[in-house]
N, C-alpha and C positions, 0 to 999 in steps of 0.2 A: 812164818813160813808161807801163808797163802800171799802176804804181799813180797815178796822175794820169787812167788811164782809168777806173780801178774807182771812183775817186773819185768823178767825172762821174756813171759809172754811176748810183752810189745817190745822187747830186742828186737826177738827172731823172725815176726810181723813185719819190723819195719826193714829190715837187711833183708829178707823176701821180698817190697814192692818195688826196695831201691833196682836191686839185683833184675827185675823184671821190666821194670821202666829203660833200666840200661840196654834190654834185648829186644826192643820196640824199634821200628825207624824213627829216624831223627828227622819228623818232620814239624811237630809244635807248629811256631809263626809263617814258617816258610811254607805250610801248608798251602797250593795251589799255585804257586811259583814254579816256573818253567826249568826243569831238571836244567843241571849244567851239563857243558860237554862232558862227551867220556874217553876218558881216559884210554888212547891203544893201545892192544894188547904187546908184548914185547916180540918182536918178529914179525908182527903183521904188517903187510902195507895197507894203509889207509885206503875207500874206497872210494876215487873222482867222481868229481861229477859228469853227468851227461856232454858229450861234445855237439857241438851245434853244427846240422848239417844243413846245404842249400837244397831249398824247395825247387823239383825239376815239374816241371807242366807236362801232364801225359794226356794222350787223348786214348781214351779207352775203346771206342768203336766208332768209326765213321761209316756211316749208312748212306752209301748212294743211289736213288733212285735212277733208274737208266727205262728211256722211250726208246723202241725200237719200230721202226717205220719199212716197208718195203719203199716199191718206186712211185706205187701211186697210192700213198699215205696213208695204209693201213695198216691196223697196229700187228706185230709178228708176235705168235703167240709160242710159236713151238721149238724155242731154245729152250736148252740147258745147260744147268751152271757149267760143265766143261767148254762149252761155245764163247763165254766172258773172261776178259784180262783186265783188270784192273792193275793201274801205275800210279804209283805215289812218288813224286816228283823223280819221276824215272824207274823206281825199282817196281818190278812186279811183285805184289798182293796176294796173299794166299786167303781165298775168298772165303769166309769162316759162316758167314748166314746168304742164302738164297733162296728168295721167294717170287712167285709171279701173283702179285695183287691177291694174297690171302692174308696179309701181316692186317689185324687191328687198324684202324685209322682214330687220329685224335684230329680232329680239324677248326681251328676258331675262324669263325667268319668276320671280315673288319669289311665295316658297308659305311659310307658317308653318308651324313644327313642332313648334311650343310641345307642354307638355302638357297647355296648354286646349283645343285640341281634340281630344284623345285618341279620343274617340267617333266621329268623323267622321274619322277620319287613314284608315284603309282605303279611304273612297270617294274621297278625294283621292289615293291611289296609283293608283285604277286610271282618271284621267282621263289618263294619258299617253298612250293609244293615240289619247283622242280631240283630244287638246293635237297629239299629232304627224303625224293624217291632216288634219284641218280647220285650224289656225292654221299651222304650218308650211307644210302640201301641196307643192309639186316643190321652190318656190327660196328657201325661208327659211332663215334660219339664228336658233339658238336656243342661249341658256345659261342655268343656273339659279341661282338663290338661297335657298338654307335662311336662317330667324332664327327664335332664340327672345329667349335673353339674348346672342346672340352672329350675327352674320351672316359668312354664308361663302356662297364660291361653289363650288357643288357641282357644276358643267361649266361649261365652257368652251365658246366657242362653237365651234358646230359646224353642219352641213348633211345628218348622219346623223340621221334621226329617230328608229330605233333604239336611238342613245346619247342621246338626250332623255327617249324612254318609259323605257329601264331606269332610269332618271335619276331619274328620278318614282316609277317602283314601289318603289325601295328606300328614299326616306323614313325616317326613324328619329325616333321621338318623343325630344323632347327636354328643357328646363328648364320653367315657367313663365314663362318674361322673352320679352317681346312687343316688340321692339328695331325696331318696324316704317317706323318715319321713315329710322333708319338704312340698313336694307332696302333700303328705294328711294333715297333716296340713291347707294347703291352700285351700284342697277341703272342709274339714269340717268347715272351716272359711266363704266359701260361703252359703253352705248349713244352716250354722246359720243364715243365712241373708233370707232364705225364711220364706213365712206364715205360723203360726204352723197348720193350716189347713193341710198343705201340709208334708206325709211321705217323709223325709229328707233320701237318699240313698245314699252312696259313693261305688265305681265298681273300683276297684285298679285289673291292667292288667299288672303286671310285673314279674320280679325276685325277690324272698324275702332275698334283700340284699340293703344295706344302706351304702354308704360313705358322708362324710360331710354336712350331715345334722345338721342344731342346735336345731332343735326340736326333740323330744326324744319319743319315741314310748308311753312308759307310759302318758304322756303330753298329746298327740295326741289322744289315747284312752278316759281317761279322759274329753278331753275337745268334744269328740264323746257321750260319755254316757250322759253329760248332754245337748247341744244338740238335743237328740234324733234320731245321726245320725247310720245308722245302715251301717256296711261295709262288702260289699260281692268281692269276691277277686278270682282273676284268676290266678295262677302263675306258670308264664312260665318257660321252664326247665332251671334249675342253672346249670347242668351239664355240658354242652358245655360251661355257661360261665366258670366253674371253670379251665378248659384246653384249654382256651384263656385268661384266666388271670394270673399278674407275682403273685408270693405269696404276701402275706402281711404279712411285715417285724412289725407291732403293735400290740401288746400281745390282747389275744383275750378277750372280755368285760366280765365279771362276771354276769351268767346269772341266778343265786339263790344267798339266801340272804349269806352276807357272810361267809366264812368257810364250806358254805355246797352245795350237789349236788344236783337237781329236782330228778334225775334219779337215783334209787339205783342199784349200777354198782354189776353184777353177782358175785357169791359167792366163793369167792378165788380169785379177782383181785381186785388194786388200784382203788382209786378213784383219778385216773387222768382227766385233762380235753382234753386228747384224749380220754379213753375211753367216756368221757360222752358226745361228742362231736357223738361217734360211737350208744348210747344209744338214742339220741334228736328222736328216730322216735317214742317213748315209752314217750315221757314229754306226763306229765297230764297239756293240753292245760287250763282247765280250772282254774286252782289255780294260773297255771302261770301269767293268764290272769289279774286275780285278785291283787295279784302279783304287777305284772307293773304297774296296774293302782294306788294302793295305793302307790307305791314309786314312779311314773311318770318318772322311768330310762327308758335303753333301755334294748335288750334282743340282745343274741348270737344264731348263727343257722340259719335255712333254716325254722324256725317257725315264723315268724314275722306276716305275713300273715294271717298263721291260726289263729294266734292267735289274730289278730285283730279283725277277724271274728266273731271268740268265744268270743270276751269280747262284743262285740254288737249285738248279735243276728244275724249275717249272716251266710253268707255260703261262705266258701272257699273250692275251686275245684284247682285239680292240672294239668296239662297238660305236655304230655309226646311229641305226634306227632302233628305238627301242624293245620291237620285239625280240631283237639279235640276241639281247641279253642273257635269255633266256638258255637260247641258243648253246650263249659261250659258257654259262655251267652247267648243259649237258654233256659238252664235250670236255671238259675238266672230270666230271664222274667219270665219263668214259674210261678215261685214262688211268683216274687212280688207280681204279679195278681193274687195270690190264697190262699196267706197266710193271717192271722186276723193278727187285730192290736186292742190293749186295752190299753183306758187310764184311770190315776187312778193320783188322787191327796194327794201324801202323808200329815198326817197330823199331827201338832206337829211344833215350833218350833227350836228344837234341834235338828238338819238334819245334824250336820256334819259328816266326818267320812264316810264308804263304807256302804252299803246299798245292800243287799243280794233281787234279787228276785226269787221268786219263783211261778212257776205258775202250776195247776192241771184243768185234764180234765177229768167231769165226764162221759169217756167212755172206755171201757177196751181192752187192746188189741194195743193201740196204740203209738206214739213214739213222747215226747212234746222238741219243740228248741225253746230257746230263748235267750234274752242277761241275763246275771246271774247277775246283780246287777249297781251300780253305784258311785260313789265317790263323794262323796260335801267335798272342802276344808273348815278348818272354817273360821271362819267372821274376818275381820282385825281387 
């Protein structure tokens, strides 16, 4: 009897583990193996996938800085925003930000340290006191930029004016390589990285000359106008460098479209590119500007500078004797702090292509700057 129980026993054991085994998933070997598809359900339709749509290019806010002048060159302080129209290639702008010089300033200074201006490096050391009481003053902030044959950033930004001026006084003269496109490049690559709260300013204090640079003036403007960076420009006399320099044996860069000249050369002479070379003090800055920025080349001449200037709403100042220097970024502070900035969001997706602005002030009598438009490439 007890083995006829023990028998039973392990029947009823064993048809229990089968039984239990069979209500487990079936996963044994296939353990960790990638589920198969599943099965839809009957009436469902299947769920697609994603459709691929095209990337449209938007610019989210353009900020233009606008200089207001009476008749004899002083700056006008007492508009308001109802007095400004801004035009975006035609259409009027519903102006969304209005400030008169209270916006934050980010501003990187690009100073040369070539040893083409060796003769002039001292006066440019001792413009930091006035780089740090008039362009900075209580709430900017500032970094710097050394180039010769090589660009570096010699501080970091900062809101100590202190660590700006030492910044500047110590200066060390360096190669003859004038890397100056690069320069700015690099300054408006930082100034992109500030808060768009904050008016984006580039202060370029050199020679308007370029060797071995691979960023291209056009490039550099461009990549300025959107941005928001505005570039005001100090430039030091070429003169002395040009009779301390050996010539340059490389044909000179083609500085209008091709086959023709900016400058229409006087009546009864060639249109060589000596004489047009003799004519550059007569180029109409502003189509040039436009110009470059639409092709993103470079430009030929002692106009680089200005012309940077004029494609971003700044101001470039020329300097002859070196205490001038000093001079020309007090009146660059001047301005910052006193000039309006308007912003306005254009609307439309179909942005690409140059972008004309135009801006009016209803007050008569008086003399309006600003940067003249902008570039959006199109969408990949």
């Amino acid at each position: 009897m007890l083995t006829g129980a023990n028998s039973m026993f392990r029947f009823v054991l064993c048809a229990t583990l089968v039984a239990g085994c069979a209500a487990l998933p079936s996963r044994g070997f296939a353990q960790g193996a990638p589920p198969g598809p599943l099965e839809p359900k009957p009436g469902v339709q299947p769920e697609q996938a994603p459709q691929k749509t095209a990337i449209r290019v938007r610019v989210n806010e353009v900020t233009v800085p606008v200089a207001v002048r009476d008749h004899s060159g002083e700056m006008v302080f007492s508009l308001t925003q109802r007095d400004f129209h801004v035009y975006d290639n035609g259409a009027e702008q519903k102006i969304e930000h209005f400030d008169l010089g209270g916006d934050p300033l980010s501003v990187v200074l690009v100073v040369e340290t070539s040893s083409r201006i060796e003769p002039i490096l001292p006066a440019v050391r001792q413009t930091g006191i006035v780089f740090s009481q008039t362009v900075m003053a209580r709430s900017a902030e500032a970094a710097v930029i050394g180039f010769d044959d090589s660009v570096e950033v010699l501080a970091q930004f900062t809101k100590d004016p202190e660590d700006v001026e030492k910044t500047i006084g110590r200066l060390r003269m360096g190669t003859s390589g004038v890397r100056l496109y690069d320069a700015m490049a690099r300054g408006v690559s930082l100034l992109g990285e500030r808060p768009d709260a904050r008016r984006r300013i580039l202060v370029v204090l050199a020679e308007a000359q370029d060797k071995g640079s691979e960023s291209k003036l056009g490039e550099v403007l461009r990549q300025a106008q959107l941005a928001n960076v505005a570039i005001y420009s100090i430039g030091l006399s070429t003169t002395a460098a040009a009779f301390r320099s050996k010539p340059d044996p490389t044909p000179p860069t083609q500085m209008g479209p091709p086959g023709t000249f900016p400058v229409p050369t006087p009546n009864g002479m060639p249109q060589t590119p000596e004489i047009e070379r003799q004519m550059q003090e007569n180029v109409d800055l502003l189509a040039l500007a436009e110009w470059l920025v639409k092709t993103g080349i470079n430009a030929l001449g002692p106009n680089s500078l200005a012309v940077a200037s004029k494609a971003t709403g700044g101001l470039h100042l020329n300097t002859v004797r070196d205490r001038s220097i000093e001079k020309a970024i007090d009146e660059i502070g001047g301005e910052l702090h006193a000039q309006y900035t308007l912003g306005y969001r254009p609307a439309g997706d179909g942005i690409s292509g140059y972008h004309d602005i135009k801006v009016e002030v209803d007050r008569p009598e008086v003399s309006v700057r600003t940067r003249p438009g902008y570039y959006v490439p199109p969408a990949n």
